[in-house]
Structure formats: C-alpha cells, structure tokens
C-alpha positions as CSV (number, residue, x, y, z in Angstrom):
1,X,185.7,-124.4,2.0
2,X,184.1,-121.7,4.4
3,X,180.7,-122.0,4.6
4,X,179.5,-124.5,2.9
5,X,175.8,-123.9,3.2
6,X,176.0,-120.8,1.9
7,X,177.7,-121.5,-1.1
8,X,175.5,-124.4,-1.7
9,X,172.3,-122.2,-1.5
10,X,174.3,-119.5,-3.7
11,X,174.6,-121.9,-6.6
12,X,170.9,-123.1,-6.6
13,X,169.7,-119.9,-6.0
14,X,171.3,-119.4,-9.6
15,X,169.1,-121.8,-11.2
16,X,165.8,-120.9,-9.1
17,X,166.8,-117.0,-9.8
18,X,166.9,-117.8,-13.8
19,X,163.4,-120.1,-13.8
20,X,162.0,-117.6,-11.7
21,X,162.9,-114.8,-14.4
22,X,161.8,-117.0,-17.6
23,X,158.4,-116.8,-15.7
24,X,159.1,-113.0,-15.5
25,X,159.2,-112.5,-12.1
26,X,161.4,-109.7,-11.3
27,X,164.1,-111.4,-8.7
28,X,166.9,-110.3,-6.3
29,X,169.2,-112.6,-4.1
30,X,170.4,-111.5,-0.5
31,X,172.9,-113.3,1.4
32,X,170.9,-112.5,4.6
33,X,167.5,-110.7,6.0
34,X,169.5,-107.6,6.4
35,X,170.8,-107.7,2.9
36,X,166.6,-108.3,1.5
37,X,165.9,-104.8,3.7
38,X,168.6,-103.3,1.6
39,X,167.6,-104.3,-1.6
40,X,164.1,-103.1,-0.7
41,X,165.2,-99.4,1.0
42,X,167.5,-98.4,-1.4
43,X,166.3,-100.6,-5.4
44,X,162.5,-101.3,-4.9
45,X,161.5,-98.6,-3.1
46,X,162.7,-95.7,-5.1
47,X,162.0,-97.3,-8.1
48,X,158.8,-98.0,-7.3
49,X,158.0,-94.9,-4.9
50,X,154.5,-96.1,-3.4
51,X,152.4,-93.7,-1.9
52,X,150.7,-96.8,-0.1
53,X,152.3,-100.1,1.7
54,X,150.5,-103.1,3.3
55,X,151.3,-106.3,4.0
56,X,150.1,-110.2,4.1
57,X,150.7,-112.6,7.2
58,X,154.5,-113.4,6.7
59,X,156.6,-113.7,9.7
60,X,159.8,-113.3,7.3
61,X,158.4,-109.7,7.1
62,X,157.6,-109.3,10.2
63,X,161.3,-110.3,11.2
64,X,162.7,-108.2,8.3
65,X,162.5,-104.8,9.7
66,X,161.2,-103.3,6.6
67,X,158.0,-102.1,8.0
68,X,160.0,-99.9,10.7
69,X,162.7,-98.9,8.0
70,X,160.1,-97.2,5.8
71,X,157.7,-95.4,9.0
72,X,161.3,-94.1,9.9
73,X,162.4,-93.2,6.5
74,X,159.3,-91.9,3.9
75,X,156.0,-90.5,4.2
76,X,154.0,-93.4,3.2
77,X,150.6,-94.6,4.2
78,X,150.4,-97.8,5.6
79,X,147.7,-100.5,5.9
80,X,148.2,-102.3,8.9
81,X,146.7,-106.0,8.9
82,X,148.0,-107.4,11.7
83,X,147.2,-104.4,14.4
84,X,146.0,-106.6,17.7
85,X,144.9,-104.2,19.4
86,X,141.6,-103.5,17.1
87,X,138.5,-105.5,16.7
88,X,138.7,-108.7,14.6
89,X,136.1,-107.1,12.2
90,X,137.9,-104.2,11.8
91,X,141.2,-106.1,10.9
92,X,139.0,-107.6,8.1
93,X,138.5,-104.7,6.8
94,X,141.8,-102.9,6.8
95,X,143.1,-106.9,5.0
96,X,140.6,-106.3,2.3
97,X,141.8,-102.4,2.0
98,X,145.3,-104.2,1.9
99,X,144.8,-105.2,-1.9
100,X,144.6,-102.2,-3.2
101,X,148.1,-100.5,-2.6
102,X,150.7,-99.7,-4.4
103,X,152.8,-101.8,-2.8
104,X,152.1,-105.0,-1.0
105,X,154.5,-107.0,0.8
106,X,154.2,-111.2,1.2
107,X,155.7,-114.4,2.6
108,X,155.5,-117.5,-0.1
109,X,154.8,-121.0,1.3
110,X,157.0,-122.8,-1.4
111,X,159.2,-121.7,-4.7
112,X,159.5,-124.5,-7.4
113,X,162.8,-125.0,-9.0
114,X,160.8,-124.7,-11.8
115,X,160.1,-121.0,-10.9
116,X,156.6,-120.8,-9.3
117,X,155.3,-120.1,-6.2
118,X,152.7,-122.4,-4.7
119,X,150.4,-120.6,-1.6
120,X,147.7,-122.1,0.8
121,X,145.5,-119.7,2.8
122,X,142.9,-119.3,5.4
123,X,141.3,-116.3,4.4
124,X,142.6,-115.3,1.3
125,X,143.7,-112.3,2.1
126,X,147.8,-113.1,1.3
127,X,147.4,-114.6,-2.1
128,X,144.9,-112.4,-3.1
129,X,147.2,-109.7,-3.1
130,X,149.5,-111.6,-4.7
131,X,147.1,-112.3,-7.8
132,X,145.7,-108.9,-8.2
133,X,145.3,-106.0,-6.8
134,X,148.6,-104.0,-5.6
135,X,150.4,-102.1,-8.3
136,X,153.5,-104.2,-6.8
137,X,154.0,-107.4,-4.9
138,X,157.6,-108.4,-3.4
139,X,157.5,-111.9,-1.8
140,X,160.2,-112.7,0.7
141,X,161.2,-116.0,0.4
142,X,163.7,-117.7,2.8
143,X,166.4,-120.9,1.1
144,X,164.0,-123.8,3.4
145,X,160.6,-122.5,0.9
146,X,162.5,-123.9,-2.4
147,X,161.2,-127.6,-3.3
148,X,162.0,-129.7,-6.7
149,X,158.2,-129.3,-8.0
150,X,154.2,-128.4,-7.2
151,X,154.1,-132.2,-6.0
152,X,156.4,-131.3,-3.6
153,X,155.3,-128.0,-2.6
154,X,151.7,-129.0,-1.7
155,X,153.1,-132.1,0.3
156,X,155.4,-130.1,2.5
157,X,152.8,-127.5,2.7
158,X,150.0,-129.4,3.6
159,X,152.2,-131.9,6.2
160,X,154.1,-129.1,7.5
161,X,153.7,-125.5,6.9
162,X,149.9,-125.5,7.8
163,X,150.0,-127.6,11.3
164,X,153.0,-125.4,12.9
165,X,151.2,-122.7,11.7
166,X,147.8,-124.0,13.5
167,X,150.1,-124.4,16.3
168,X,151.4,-121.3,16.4
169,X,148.1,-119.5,15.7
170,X,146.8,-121.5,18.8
171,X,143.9,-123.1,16.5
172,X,141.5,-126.1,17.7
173,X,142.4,-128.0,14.2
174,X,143.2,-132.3,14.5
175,X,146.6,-131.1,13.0
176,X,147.6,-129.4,16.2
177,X,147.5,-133.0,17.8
178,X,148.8,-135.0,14.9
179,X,151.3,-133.0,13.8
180,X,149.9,-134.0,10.1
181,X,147.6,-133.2,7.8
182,X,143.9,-134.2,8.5
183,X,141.9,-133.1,5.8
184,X,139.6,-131.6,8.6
185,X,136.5,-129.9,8.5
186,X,137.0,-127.8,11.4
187,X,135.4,-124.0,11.7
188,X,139.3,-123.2,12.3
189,X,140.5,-125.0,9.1
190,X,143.2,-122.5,7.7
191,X,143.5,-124.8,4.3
192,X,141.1,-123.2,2.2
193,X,142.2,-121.6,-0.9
194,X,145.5,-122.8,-2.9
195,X,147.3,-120.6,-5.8
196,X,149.9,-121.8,-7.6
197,X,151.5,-118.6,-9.4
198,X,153.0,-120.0,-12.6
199,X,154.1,-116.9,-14.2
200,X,154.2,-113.0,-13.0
201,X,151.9,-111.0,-14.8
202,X,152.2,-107.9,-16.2
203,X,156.2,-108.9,-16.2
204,X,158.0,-107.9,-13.1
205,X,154.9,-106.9,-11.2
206,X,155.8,-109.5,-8.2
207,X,159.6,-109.1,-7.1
208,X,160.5,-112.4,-5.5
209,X,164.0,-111.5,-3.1
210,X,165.8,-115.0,-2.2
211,X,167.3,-115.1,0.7
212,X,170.3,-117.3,1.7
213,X,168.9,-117.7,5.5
214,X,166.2,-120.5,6.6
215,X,163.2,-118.3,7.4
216,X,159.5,-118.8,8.6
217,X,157.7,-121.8,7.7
C-alpha cells in the first residue's frame, strides 16, 4: 500500500470527524496545509463573508498562508495579534479587540476521539475566542493533536506542548530545563487557564479542519 500513514490518519479522521459532528462542530478534512487554505478561500470564507479576521497564537496558522491569501484576495479588516514590531501593551489590546470579529482563526492543543478539544493558555486570549466572542471560530488542527481522551490530552499537554512552547517562546520557566512539567509558580508560567470545549455552541459556530500532516505542537 502507498502511503501508509496517510491512509491510516484518513480512516481515524473518519471516526474523530463523526464525534466531532455529534458535538456539532462543523468539520472539514484536508489531506494537507495547502488543501485546509483551500477549504477556507473558497467554503468558509464565502459562506461566511466576515467583514473582520483575527487570529489566536497558532503556528499551524501562521504556516498556513491563510492570513496572506485573504490581504491578497478580499477587503477585510484584520486584527493583527502577533505584530512585533508594536509595544507589548498595545498587542494586548489589539488580542482583546481580537474577540470580537467575525471571524477568528485558532490552533487547538489536543482533539479527543471523543470529539472535544482540550486548550491550555497563558493569557487567555486563544481560548477565549474560542468560547465566545467571534461570530465564527475555525481551529486548525494538525493528525499529532488527536489523543484517545481528556486524560490524555492534559498529560501530553502539560508534559509536552507547554515546555517546547516555553522553549520556543524563550521563557525563564523550570520546564525549559526539565523538559517536564513543573507545576511552577514562575511570573513566566504560560499554564494558566484550561478549556475543555465539549460541544460547539450555537451548532457549527467553531469549524474544526483536520489535517492529514503533523503540525505545531
């Protein structure tokens, strides 16, 4: 059989796609990171035609291309959290302006077979648009983000997703030394708030695109 790995991720993206829809999330699948910026340029976006687009940290985003597809394509205003050449204050502010667009884009830190997405954040900013706020929410979630269960999401978030990311964020946490999970008190902590998003609600307001590639953390 040619690839193997795909076809394995195709078949259990089946079963995550149909737990992920009894929780009425709104769901595509995409064989790769170009194939999610299709099904966002040419489905979401003139379905949903936004007249405002931000974003939450997600480096599957910021890898996707989207955000250059739409400032080439459409007349949209965008919210841009993650600007460094502005003040740290003032990208606080344009992250809390972030929630209230029509459409927000996200990473996810883990998807249960089960059909829920489990988040852990610093500031709040990415799963609070995921809660509430935006109109619309379309989470970009990579093969390597789906675990059997919540047990398992918090254990591979907390002992791996959040010390690379301290590591790659250049933070002054004990997990950038251990390589695990601390529990720390640290001013630079970025485990501070977990959501665990059971069902979508109102139905099909967060569009969860699976993509057949291993992607971020």
């Amino acid at each position: 059989m040619d690839q193997p790995i795909q076809n394995f991720w195709e078949i259990r993206f089946g079963d995550v796609k149909e737990a992920l829809e009894t929780n009425h999330f709104e769901v595509f699948t995409a064989s790769s990171l170009d194939g999610a910026r299709r099904i966002v340029m040419e489905d979401i976006l003139p379905k949903s035609q936004p007249k405002s687009v931000s974003w939450g940290g997600s480096m599957t985003f910021a890898a996707s291309g989207i955000y250059e597809a739409i400032v080439e394509s459409r007349e949209i205003t965008i919210i841009d959290t993650t600007a460094k050449d502005i003040p740290a204050a003032e990208k606080i502010e344009h992250r809390r302006h972030s929630l209230l667009v029509d459409l927000y884009f996200t990473g996810t830190n883990a998807v249960t077979e089960d059909g829920q997405l489990v988040n852990l954040d610093m500031i709040g900013n990415r799963i609070g648009g995921l809660t509430f706020g935006p109109r619309e929410v379309v989470v970009l979630a990579g093969r390597n983000k789906i675990v059997p269960d919540i047990e398992e999401a918090m254990l591979r978030i907390k002992n791996y997703v959040a010390p690379v990311n301290a590591m790659r964020l250049d933070m002054k946490t004990p997990c950038v030394k251990t390589g695990r999970c601390e529990d720390c008190k640290s001013p630079s902590r970025i485990c501070n708030t977990w959501t665990i998003t059971e069902k979508a609600y109102p139905k099909g307001r967060v569009k969860v695109i699976l993509i057949n590639e291993d992607l971020g953390l």
